[in-house]
C-alpha positions, 0 to 999 in steps of 0.5 A: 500500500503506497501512501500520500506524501504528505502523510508519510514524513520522512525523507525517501533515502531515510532508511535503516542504517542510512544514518537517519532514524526513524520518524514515525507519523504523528498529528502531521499526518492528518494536516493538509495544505489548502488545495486552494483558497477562495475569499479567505476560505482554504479548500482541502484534501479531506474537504474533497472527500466529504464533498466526493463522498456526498456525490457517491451517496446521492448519485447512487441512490438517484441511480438507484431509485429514480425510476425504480421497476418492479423487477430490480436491475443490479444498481437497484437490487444493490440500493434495496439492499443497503437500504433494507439493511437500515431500516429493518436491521436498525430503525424498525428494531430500535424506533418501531415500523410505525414511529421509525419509518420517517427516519429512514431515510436519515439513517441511510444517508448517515450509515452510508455517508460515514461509510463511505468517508471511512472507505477513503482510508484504503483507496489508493490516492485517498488514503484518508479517513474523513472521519479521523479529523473530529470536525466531521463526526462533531457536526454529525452528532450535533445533528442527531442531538439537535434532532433528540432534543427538539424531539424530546420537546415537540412529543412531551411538551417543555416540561414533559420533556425535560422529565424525560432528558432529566429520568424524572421517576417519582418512585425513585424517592430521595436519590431522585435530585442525584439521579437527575443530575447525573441525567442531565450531564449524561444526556446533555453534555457526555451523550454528544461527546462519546457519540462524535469521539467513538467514531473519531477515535476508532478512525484516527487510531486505524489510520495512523496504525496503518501508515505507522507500518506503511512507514516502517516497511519503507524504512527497514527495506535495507540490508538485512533489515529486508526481513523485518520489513516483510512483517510490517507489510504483512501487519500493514494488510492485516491491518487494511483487512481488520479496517474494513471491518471496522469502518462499517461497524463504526458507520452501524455504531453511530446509526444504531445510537442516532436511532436508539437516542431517537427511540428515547426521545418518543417513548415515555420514559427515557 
């Protein structure tokens, strides 16, 4: 797997026993340069693939669903099937058929949206996960919690609603304040914070896994330093493997919980 340039910072003649050491990726591998600048507004890498990934996302499903037949071709077999995927395996289980229907179509885009941003992280070229940047996950919380709380509100009223955010339970007796406390910091604070940082954390730690070992393999390809580089290509495709995995659990973990938050929001008790 060869790596962006700019990722990968090192000399191309620093290797093992060149007199250089080792010069291992940190934070300077998710900086980019602006790919231009418009009014003072700076155009990035990472800008692009948000951007490419939002094109994927609707013109498949445009392709998909435009003029749908009754005996599906491939393009809409596929878009049926990633769209059932969603509804039946997550918004029908957590929300409901009845409640949850309306939310469908949030949830598909999100799932595939984050999916695909995820993807980058293993296209050549790309090789960037949109998501390891924490902007990108934060706005996308932001959006299920602003959506939670106006929820909360429109179905149980002002104060109804805050019962509900705060776990208001008369039975719960002299520990009722406490409990209400720690709610309110659960839902309203800790609640936006893990579900951005869940998906940030897992993409971040991933790809600088991955060009940690891509680096590594480059460096040790000297001497006798051949043979150790032979396992770090080896952890390299191991890790690309594992990765994939892990960007359509993360992409499933983050609609799982738009949803659950969702559910929360209509049912009477939180």
């Amino acid at each position: 797997m060869s790596a962006d340039p700019q990722m990968l910072a090192f000399e191309a003649d620093c290797q093992l026993f060149t007199g250089c050491g080792f010069n291992a990726p940190g934070l300077h591998t998710f900086m980019y340069e602006p790919l231009f600048t418009v009014g003072g507004f700076e155009f990035n890498k990472p800008m692009l693939l948000a951007f490419v990934s939002t094109l994927i996302v609707v013109g498949f499903f445009w392709a998909a669903f435009n003029k749908p037949k009754l005996v599906p071709g491939k393009v809409q077999m596929i878009g049926e099937a990633g769209y059932d995927f969603v509804r039946k395996g997550v918004v029908y289980e957590i929300i409901g058929k009845k409640e949850g229907e309306k939310y469908v179509p949030l949830m598909v885009s999100l799932f595939f949206f984050i999916w695909i941003m995820n993807l980058w992280s293993i296209i050549p070229v790309a090789q960037f996960p949109v998501t390891s940047l924490i902007a990108y996950p934060v706005v996308l919380a932001l959006l299920v919690y602003f959506l939670w709380v106006g929820l909360t509100f429109k179905k149980h009223g002002f104060v109804g609603g805050w019962k509900n955010i705060l776990g208001y339970n008369k039975d719960l007796g002299p520990i009722l304040p406490l409990i209400m406390v720690l709610e309110f910091f659960s839902n309203l604070i800790i609640r936006p914070f893990t579900h951005a940082v869940r998906l940030f954390a897992n993409m971040f730690a991933g790809h600088l896994l991955i060009v940690m070992f891509t680096v590594a393999t480059w460096y040790l390809m000297n001497g006798i330093g051949v043979l150790y580089a032979g396992t770090s290509f080896i952890l390299v495709m191991v890790m690309i493997v594992f990765e994939l995995f892990i960007q359509a659990v993360q992409a499933y973990v983050f609609v799982l919980l738009a949803s659950n938050y969702i559910q929360g929001a209509l049912s009477e008790h939180h």
